[in-house]
Every structure is written in C-alpha cells, then in structure tokens.
N, C-alpha and C positions, 0 to 999 in steps of 0.2 A: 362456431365455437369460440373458443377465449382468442386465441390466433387471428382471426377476418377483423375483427375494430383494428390490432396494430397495423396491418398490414393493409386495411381504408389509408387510416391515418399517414402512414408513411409513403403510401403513395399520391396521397393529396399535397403532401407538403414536399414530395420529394421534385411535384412540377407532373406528374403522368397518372392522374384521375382517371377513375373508372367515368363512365357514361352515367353509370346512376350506381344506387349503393345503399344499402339498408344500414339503419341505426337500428338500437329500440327505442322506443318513448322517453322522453323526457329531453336532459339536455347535453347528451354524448357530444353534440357536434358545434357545443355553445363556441368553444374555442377558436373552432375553425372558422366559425365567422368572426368571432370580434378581430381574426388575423386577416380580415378580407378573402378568405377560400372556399368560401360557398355562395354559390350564385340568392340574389335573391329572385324569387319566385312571388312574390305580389302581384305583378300587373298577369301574370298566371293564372294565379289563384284570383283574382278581380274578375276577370273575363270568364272560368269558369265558375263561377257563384258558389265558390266553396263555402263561406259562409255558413251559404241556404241547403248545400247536401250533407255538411259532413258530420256524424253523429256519431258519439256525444261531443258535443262543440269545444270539449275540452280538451280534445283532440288536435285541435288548430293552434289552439294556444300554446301545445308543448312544441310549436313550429314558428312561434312568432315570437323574436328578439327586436326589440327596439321598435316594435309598430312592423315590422318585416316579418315576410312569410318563406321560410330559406328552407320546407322540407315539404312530402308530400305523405300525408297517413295514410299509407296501402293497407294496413291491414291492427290488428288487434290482439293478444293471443297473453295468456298470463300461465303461471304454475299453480292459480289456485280455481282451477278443473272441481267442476262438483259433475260427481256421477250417480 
C-alpha cells in the first residue's frame, strides 16, 4: 500500500535494508541510486542473459540508469484489467 515505498525508503537510507524489496516500474528508486544505495546488478544480469529472456525488453530498460542494471523485473501487473 501507500505506507511500504516510505518505509523501503527510510530504511535503505536509515543504513538497515531489507534483502530485497519491490518497487513498481519505472523510476521509484532512481534516487537511491544516483545517492549510491542500490547495488548494481549488471555482471548479474550479464551472466544470466537477461537480455535474451526478459519480455518485453522494455522491461529492462525501466532498470537501467546510466548503462547499469540496479533492479530485477519479477513480475508485471497494471489497473487496466480487460475482462
């Protein structure tokens, strides 16, 4: 809910990060890395050929700042639901 982003956030900057931690897409966590707080994940994603699985490719890109790959797309999910 609205509550879980401060509460990432204030604990990433407070020094006592969770293990891992959901955003949603785009650039929720731009911040935290131009401040140095988020690992980069490139030679990660290099070794498993994200690249070549991850669909749609545009998907990677909302994880890559500066030629860096600082997040990992688990999943996908929107409010615009056709039933």
């Amino acid at each position: 809910g609205g509550t879980a982003r401060p509460i990432m956030i204030s604990r990433i900057t407070g020094g006592d990060p969770m293990g891992a931690t959901q955003f949603n897409h785009g650039r929720q966590a731009e911040e935290l890395v131009q401040a140095g707080l988020m690992r980069d994940l490139t030679d990660v994603a290099t070794k498993g050929k994200w690249t070549d699985v991850v669909r749609p490719k545009s998907l990677l890109d909302g994880c890559t700042i500066d030629g860096k790959i600082y997040c990992v797309p688990v999943n996908i999910h929107s409010w615009q639901w056709l039933w």
